[in-house]
N, CA, C and O of each residue as an XYZ file, in Angstrom:
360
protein
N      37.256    -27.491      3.310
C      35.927    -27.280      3.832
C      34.922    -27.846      2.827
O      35.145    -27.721      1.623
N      33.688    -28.539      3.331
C      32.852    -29.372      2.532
C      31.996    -28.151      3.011
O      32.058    -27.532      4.073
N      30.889    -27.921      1.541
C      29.700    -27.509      1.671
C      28.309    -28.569      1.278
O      28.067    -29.283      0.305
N      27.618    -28.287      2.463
C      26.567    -29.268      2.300
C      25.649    -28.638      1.825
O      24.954    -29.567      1.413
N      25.101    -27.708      1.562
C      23.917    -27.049      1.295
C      23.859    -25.497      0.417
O      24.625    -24.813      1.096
N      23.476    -24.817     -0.448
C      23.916    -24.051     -1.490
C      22.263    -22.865     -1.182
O      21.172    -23.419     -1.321
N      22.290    -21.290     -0.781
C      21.119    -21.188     -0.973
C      21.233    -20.058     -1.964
O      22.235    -19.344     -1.946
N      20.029    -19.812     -3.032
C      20.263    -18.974     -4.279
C      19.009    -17.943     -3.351
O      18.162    -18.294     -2.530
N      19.240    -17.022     -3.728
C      18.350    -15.648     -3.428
C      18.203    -14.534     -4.513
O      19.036    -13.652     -4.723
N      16.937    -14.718     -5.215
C      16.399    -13.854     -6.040
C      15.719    -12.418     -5.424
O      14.930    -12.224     -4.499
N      16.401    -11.505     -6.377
C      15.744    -10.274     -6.019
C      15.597     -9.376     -7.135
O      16.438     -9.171     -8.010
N      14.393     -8.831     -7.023
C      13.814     -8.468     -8.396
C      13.885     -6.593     -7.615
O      14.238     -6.265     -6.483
N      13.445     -5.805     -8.656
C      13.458     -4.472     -8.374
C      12.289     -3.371     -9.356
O      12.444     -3.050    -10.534
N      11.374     -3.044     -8.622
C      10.858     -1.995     -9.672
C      10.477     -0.323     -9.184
O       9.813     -0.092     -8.174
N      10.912      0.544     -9.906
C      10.825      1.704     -9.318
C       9.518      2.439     -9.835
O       9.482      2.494    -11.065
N       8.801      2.822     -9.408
C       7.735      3.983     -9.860
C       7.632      5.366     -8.924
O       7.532      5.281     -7.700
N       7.663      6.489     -9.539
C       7.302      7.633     -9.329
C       7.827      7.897     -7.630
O       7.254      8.220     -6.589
N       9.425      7.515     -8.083
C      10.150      7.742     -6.494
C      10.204      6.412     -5.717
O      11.307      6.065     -5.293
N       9.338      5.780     -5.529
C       9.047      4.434     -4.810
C      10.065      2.939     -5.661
O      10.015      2.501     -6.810
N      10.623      2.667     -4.858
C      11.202      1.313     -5.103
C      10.714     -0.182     -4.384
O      10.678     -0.136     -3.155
N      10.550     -0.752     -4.656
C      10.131     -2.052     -4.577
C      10.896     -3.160     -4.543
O      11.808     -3.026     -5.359
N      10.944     -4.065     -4.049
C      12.359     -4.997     -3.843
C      11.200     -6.240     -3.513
O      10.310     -6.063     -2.682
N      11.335     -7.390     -4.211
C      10.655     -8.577     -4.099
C      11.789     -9.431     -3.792
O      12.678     -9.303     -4.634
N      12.109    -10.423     -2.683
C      12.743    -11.475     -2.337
C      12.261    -12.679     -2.375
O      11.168    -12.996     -1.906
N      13.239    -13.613     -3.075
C      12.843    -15.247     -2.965
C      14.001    -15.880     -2.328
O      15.047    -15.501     -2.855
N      14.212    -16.940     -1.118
C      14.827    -17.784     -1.173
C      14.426    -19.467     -1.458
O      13.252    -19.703     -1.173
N      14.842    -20.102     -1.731
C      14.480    -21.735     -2.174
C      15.760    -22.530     -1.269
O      16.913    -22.815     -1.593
N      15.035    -22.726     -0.078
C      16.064    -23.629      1.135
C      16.156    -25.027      0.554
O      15.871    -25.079     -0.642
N      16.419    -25.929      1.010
C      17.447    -27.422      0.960
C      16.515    -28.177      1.413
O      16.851    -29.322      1.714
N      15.245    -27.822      1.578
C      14.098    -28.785      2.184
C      12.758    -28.456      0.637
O      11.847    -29.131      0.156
N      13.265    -27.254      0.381
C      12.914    -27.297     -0.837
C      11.091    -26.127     -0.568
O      10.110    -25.901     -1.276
N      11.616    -25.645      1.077
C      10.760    -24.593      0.526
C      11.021    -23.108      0.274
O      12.210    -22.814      0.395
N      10.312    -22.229     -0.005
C      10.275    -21.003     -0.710
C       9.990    -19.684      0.279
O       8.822    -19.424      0.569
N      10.741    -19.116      0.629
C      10.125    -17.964      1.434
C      10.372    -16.481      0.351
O      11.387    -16.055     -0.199
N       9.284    -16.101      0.366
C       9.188    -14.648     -0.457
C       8.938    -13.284      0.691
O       8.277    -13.489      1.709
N       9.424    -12.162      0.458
C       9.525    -11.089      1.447
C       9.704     -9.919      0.140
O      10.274    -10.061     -0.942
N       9.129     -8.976      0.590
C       9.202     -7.437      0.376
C       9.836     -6.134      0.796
O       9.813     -6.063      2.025
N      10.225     -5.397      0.409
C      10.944     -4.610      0.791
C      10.622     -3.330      0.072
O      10.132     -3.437     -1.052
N      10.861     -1.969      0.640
C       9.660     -0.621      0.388
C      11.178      0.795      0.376
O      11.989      0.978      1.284
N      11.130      1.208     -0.353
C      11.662      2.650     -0.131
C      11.389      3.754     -0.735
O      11.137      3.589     -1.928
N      11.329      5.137     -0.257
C      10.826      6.203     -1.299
C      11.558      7.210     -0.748
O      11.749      7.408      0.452
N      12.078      8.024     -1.956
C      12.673      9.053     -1.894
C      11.810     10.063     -1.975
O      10.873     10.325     -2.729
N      12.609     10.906     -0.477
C      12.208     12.347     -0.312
C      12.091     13.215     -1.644
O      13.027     13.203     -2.444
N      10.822     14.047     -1.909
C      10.905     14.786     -2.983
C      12.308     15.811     -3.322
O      12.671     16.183     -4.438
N      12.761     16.033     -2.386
C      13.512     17.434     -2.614
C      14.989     16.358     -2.915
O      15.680     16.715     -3.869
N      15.332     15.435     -2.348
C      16.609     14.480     -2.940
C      16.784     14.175     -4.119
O      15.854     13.981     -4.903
N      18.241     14.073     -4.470
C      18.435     13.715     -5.368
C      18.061     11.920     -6.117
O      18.219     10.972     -5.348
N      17.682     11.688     -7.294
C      17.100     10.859     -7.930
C      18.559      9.624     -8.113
O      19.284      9.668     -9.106
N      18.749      8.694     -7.084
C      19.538      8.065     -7.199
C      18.959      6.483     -7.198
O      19.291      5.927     -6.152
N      18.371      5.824     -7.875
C      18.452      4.431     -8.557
C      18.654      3.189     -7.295
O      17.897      2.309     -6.884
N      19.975      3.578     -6.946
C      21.014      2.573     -6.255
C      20.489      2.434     -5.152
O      20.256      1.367     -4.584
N      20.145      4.112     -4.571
C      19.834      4.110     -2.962
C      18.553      3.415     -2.394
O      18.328      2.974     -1.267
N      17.753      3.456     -3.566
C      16.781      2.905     -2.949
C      16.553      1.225     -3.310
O      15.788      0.344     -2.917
N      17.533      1.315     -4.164
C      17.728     -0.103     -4.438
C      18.214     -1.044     -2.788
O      17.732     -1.966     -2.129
N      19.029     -0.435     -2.727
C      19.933     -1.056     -1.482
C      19.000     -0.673      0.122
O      19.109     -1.271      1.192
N      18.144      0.469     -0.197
C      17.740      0.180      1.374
C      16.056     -0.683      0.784
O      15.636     -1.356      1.725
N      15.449     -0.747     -0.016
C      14.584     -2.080     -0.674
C      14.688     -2.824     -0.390
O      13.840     -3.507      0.185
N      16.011     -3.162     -0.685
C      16.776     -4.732     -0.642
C      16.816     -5.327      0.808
O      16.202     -6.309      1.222
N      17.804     -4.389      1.581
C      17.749     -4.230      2.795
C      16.784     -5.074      3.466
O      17.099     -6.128      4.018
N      15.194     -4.448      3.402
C      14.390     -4.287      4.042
C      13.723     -5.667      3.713
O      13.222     -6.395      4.570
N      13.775     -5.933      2.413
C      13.351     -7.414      2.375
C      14.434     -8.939      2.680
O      14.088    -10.119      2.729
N      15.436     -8.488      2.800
C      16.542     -8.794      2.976
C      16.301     -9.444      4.891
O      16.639    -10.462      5.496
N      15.368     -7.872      5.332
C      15.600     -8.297      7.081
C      13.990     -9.493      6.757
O      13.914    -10.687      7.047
N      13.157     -8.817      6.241
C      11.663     -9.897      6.341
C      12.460    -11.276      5.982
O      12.669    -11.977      6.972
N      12.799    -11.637      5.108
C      13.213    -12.831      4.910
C      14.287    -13.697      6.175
O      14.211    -14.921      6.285
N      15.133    -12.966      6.951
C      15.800    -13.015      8.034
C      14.782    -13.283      9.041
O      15.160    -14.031      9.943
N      13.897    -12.970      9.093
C      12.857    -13.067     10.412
C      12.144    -14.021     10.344
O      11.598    -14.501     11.337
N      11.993    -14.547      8.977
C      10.815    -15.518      8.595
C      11.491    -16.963      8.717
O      10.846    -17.988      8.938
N      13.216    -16.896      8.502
C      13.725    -17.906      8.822
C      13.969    -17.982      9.956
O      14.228    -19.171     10.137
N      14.091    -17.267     11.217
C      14.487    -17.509     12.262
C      13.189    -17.987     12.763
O      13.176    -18.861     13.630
N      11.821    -17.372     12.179
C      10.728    -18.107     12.557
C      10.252    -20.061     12.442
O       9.633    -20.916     13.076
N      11.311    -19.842     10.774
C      10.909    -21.538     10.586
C      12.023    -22.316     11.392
O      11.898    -23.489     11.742
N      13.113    -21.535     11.642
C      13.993    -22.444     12.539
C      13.534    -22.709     13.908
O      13.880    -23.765     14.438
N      12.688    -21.754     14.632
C      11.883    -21.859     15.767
C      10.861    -23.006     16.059
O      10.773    -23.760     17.028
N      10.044    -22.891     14.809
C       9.158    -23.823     14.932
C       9.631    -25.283     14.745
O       9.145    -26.259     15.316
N      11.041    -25.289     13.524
C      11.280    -26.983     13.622
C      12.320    -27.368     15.568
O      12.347    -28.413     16.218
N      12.809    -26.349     15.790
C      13.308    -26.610     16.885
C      12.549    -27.007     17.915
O      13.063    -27.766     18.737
N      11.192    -26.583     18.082
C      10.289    -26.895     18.941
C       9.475    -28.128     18.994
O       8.925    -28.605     19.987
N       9.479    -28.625     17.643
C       9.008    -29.875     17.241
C       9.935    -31.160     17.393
O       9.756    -32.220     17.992
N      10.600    -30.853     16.912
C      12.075    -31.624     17.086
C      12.183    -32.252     19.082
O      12.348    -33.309     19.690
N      11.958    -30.751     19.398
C      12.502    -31.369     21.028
C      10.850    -31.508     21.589
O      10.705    -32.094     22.662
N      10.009    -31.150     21.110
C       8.669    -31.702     21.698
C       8.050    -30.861     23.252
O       7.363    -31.217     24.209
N       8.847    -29.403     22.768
C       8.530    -28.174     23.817
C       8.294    -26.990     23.195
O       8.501    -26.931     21.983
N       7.984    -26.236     23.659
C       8.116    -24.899     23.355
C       9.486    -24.230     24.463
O       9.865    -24.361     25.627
N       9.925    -23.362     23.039
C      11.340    -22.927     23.545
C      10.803    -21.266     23.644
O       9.617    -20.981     23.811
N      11.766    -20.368     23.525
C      11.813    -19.077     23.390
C      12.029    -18.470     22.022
O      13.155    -18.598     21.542
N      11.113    -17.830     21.332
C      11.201    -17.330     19.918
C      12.674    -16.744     19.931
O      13.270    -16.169     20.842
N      13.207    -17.159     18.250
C      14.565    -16.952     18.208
C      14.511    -15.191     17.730
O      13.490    -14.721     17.229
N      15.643    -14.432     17.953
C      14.955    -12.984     17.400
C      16.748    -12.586     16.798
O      17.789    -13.235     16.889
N      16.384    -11.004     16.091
C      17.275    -10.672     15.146
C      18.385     -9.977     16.021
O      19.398     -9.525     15.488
């Protein structure tokens, strides 16, 4: 199997006072950049676990970034064939 195309995905993480934060980058093969966010906060009365909110953060910027490409794949598809098609969805 040949791979033609390689994509790296940065994700950064910062927690404050319960709240986690999840910043996403991808850098596509055309050489542009889509950045997305991602939000979680733990219930006061739960236990203080790091990971969990790491992973539903992540998650969440994980889906924005998913949406934003199905958006740019929409728009070159539409250009490409010189119509409007039907928005692609998750």
């Amino acid at each position: 199997m040949q791979t033609l195309v390689g994509w790296h995905i940065e994700m950064e993480f910062t927690e404050h006072e319960g709240r986690t934060r999840a910043a996403a980058m991808v850098r596509l093969g055309d050489g542009v950049e889509l950045r997305a966010h991602g939000f979680a906060k733990r219930h006061p009365t739960d236990a203080e676990q790091l990971r969990v909110g790491e992973e539903i953060a992540g998650a969440r910027a994980l889906m924005d970034l998913a949406s934003q490409l199905l958006g740019k794949a929409h728009d070159e598809i539409d250009e490409a064939s010189g119509r409007a098609s039907y928005p692609l969805t998750t």
